[in-house]
Steps between C-alpha positions, in 0.01 A plus 500: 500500500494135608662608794283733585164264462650245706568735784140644493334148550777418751375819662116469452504175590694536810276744635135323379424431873452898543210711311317218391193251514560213777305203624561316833375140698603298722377318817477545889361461828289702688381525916188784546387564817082624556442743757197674590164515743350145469795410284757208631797614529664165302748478247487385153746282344537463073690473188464785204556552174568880369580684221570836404514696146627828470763819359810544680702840505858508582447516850105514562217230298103487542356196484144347527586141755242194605526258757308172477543333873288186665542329810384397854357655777397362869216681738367759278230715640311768325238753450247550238226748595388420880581153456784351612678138336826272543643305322731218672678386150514730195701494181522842293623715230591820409545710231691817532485748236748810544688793310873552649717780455888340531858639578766340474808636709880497443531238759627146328432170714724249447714709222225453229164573642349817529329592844114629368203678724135520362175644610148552377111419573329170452132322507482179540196209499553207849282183494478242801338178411430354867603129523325487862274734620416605840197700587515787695207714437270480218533167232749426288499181289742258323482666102588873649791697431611868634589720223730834626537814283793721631703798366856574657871565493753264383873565481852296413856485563677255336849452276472460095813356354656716236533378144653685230224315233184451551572123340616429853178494649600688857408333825311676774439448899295710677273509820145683442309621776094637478246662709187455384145633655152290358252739365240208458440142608250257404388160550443295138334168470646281316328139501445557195828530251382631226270748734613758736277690758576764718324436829640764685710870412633700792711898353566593801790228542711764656616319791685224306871573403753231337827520518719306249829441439669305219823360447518525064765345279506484134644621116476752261339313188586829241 
């Protein structure tokens, strides 16, 4: 009988990382690219933090991920309504909010690590705070910032290592790449910071596209 208890944790232990809970972080870096009429075509350079929690199958999980990302960005022009602005310096941030649908193959990397594929929609929220401004039509002043809404399609390949406990908190590498579309933009004052105004809302943002790609690293915590 002792035997047989033994065995069964042995067992139920060994396969813990399969049909259960999980939660993932880790760190990255991230280049996005703008593209679009009146847009500059300029790249983005940032770090990121993510994290994912969700139920993994034996070969398939679902899981709900975010992305937290801020950086630089040179010569950015854009479009709210008729107007159009430009920023010379800007910092930003990002935060990516998405549902993924996982596989993980037969392939092993490196004799422990599992190849993985993922897919699934996203929505995420982009701010620029301009550094140096640059008028091109209309006014823009110093306490302004450009606020993006945006929907899109995010996906991943990446290697997880394989653990036979969960106690071995599994490491992860992946590269994420994103598509995302704005659905609204709008111009916020904010000279004020406990006070926010919207000076400006444009919906039809449809000529603005990001692209985003994101080199991820990180554990399983359970």
């Amino acid at each position: 009988m002792k035997l047989l208890i033994i065995i069964f944790l042995i067992f139920g232990n060994a396969f813990g990382i399969e049909n259960d809970w999980s939660l993932k972080g880790g760190l990255g870096v991230n280049f996005q690219t703008l593209n679009g009429e009146n847009y500059s075509n300029d790249n983005l350079f940032g770090i990121s933090g993510n994290t994912s929690f969700g139920y993994r199958f034996t070969n398939f999980s679902i899981s709900c991920a975010s992305y937290i990302s801020v950086g630089h960005v040179d010569n950015i022009i854009f479009k709210v309504n008729d107007q159009v602005h430009g920023y010379s310096e800007s910092t930003y941030g990002s935060f990516n909010l998405m549902i993924l649908f996982k596989y993980y193959s037969n392939i092993d990397l490196f004799k422990k690590y599992q190849l993985y594929f993922s897919l699934g929609p996203g929505i995420s929220l982009q701010t620029f705070w301009p550094e140096e401004s640059s008028v091109m039509q209309g006014f823009i002043g110093g306490d302004e910032k450009l606020s993006l809404e945006t929907t899109g399609i995010f996906g991943t390949i990446g290697m997880e290592e394989r653990t036979l406990f969960k106690e071995e908190l599994g490491k992860f590498l992946e590269i994420m790449w994103g598509l995302n579309k704005a659905n609204k933009a709008s111009l916020v004052d904010i000279e004020d910071s406990k006070t926010t105004e919207i000076i400006k809302t444009d919906t039809n943002s449809s000529n603005f596209k990001n692209f985003i790609i994101l080199i991820n690293f990180g554990i399983t915590f359970f």
